[in-house]
C-alpha positions as CSV (number, residue, x, y, z in Angstrom):
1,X,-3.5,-66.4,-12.3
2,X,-7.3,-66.2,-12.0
3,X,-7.5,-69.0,-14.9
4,X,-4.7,-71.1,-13.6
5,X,-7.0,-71.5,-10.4
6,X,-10.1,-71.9,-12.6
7,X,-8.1,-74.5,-14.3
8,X,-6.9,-75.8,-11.0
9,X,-10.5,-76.3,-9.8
10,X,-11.8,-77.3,-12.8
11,X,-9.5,-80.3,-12.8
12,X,-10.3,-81.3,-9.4
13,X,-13.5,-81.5,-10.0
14,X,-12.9,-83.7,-13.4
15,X,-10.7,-86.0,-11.0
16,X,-13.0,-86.6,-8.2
17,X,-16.0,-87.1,-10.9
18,X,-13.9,-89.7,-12.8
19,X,-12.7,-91.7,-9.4
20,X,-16.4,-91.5,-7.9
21,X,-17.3,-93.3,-11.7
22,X,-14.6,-95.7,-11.8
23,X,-13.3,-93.9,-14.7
24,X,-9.6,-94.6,-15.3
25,X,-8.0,-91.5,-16.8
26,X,-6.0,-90.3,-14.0
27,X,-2.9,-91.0,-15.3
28,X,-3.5,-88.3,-18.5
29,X,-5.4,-85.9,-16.4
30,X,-2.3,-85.7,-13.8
31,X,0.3,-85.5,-16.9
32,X,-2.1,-83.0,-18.4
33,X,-2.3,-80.8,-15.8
34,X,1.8,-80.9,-15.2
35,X,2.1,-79.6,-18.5
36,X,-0.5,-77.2,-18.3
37,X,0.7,-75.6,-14.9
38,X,4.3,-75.1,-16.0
39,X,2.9,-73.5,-19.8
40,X,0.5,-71.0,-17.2
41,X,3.6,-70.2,-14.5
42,X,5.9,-69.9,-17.5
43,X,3.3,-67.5,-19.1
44,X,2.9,-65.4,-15.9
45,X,6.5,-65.3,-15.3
46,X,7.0,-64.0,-18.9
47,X,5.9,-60.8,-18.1
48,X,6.4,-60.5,-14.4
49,X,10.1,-60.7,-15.2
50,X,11.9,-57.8,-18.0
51,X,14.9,-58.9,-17.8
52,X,16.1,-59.8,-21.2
53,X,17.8,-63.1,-20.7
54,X,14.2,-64.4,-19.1
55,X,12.6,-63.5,-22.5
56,X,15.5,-65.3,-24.8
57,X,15.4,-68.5,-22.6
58,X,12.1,-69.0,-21.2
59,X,9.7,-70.1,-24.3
60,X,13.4,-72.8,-24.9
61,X,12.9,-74.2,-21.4
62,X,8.8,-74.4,-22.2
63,X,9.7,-75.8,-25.1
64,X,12.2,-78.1,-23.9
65,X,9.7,-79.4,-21.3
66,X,6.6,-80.2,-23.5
67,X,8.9,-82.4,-25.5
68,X,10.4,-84.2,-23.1
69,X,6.8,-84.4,-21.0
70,X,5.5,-85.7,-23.7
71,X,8.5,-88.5,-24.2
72,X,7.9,-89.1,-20.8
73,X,4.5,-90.2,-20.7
74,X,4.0,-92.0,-24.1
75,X,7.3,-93.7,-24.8
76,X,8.9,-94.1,-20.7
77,X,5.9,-94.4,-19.0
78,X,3.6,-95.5,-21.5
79,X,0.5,-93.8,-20.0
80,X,0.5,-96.4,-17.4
81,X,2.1,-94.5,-14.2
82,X,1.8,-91.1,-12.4
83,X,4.8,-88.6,-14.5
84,X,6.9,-88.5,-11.3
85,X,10.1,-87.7,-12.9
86,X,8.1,-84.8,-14.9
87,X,6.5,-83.2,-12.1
88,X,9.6,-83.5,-10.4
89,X,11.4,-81.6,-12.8
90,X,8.5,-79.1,-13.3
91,X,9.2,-78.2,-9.5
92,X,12.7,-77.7,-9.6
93,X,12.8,-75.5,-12.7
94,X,9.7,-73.4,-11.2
95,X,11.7,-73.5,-7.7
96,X,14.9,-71.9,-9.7
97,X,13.1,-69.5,-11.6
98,X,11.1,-68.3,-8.3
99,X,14.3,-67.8,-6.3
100,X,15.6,-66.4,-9.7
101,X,12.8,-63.3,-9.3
102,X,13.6,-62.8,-5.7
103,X,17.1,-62.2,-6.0
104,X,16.4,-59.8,-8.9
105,X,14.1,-58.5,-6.9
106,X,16.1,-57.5,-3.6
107,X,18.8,-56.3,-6.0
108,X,16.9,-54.1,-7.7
109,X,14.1,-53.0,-6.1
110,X,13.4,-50.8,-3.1
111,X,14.1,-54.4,-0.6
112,X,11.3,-52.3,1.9
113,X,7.8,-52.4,-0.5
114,X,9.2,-56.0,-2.6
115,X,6.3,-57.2,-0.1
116,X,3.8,-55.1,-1.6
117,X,3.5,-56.6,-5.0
118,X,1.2,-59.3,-6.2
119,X,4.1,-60.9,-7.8
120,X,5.6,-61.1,-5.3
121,X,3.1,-63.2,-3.0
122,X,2.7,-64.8,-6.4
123,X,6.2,-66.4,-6.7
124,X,5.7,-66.6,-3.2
125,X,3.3,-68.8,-3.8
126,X,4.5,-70.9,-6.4
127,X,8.1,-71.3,-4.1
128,X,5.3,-72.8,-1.0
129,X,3.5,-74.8,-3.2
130,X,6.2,-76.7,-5.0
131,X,8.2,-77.1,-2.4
132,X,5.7,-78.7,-0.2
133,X,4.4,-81.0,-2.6
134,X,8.0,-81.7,-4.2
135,X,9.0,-84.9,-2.7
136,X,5.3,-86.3,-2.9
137,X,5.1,-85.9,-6.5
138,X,8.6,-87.9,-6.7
139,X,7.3,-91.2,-4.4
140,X,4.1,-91.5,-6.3
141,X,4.9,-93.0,-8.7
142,X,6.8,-95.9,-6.8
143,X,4.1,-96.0,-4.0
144,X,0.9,-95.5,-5.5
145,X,-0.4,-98.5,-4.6
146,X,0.2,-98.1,-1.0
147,X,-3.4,-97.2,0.8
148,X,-1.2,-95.5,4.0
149,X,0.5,-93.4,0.8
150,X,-2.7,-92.6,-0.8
151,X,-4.4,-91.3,2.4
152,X,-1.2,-89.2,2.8
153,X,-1.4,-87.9,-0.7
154,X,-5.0,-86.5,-0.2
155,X,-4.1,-85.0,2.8
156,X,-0.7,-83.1,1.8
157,X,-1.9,-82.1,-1.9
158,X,-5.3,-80.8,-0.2
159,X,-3.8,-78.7,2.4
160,X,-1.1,-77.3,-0.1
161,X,-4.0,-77.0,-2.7
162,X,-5.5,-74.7,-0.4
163,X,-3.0,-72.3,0.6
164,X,-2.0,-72.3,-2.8
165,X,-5.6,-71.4,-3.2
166,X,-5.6,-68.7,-0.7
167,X,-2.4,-66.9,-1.4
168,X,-3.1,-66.3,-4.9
169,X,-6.6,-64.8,-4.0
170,X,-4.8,-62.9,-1.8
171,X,-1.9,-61.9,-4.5
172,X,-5.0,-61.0,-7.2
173,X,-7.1,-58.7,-4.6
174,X,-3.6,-56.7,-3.8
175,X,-4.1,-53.0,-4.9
176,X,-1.3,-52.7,-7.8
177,X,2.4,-50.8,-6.4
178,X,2.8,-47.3,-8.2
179,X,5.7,-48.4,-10.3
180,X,7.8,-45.3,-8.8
181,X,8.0,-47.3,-5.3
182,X,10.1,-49.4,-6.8
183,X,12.5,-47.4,-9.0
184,X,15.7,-50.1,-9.2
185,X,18.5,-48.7,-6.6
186,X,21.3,-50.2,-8.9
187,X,22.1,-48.5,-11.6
188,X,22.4,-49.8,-15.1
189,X,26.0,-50.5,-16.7
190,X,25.0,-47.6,-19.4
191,X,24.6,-45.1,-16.4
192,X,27.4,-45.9,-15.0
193,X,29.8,-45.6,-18.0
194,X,28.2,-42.2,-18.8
195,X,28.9,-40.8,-15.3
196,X,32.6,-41.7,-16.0
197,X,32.4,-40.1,-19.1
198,X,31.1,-36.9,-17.5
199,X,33.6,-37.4,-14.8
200,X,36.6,-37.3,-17.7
């Protein structure tokens, strides 16, 4: 998380430096960095979740996305618009997979210290974020033009940027939970089987 924010910063910085010099690169830098936050929240959520079906399908979906990121912007768009439909579709499978770890989460986990974990405030996070900036990644592409829209942009991204910002600072300084706090409450099928065994 500490380089996605590097990476986040970093590419602010690029952006305001090309706009100040009239350079026109937006268009890759913004379908750059789509790609590049969803390979870096797809890394993190690699290991933050062990369940076994998030190992099998994850690196598919990443996959699956690059591909059709890349179709997107060279063949569709043809490196002449903002990646809308990408970005879109970057937030709605990060949105999934975030409610995904919360509901694995409260089912197996102690629901009293789930607050207490970094990950936690991490997906947190991510489920603010995207969901804030969802429907302003969709319009911009259609409305990019509009100087009303582009004021509104700055001001929306900024403030979500920020708390975005914030929270995972927040998340990284956490103290780590002792991993006995939270011991799942719901036992595996395996356990379960062998105590009717025992039972018999």
């Amino acid at each position: 998380m500490f380089f996605y924010v590097l990476y986040c910063n970093l590419n602010e910085i690029v952006i305001y430096y090309t706009y100040q010099n009239h350079i026109d690169i937006d268009t890759i830098l913004f379908a750059l960095f789509t790609v590049i936050e969803f390979t870096f929240f797809c890394g993190y959520y690699y290991y933050a979740i062990q369940t076994r079906i998030i190992k099998i399908i994850l690196p598919i979906i990443l996959g699956i996305f690059v591909i059709f990121a890349f179709i997107d912007f060279f063949l569709i768009n043809q490196m002449n618009n903002f990646d809308s439909f990408t970005a879109g579709l970057e937030s709605i499978i990060i949105i999934l997979l975030c409610i995904y770890y919360l509901v694995v989460q409260i089912k197996g986990s102690n629901s009293l210290f789930v607050y207490s974990s970094s990950n936690f405030w991490i997906i947190i996070t991510f489920l603010i974020y995207l969901s804030g900036t969802f429907f302003l990644y969709i319009m911009t592409e259609n409305m990019a033009r509009s100087k009303s829209f582009q004021h509104q942009y700055v001001v929306i991204n900024s403030v979500f940027n920020v708390l975005k910002n914030i929270l995972l600072s927040i998340a990284m300084l956490m103290k780590s939970t002792p991993t006995n706090i939270q011991k799942p409450k719901v036992k595996g099928w395996e356990d379960d089987l062998h105590t009717l065994k025992l039972k018999k």
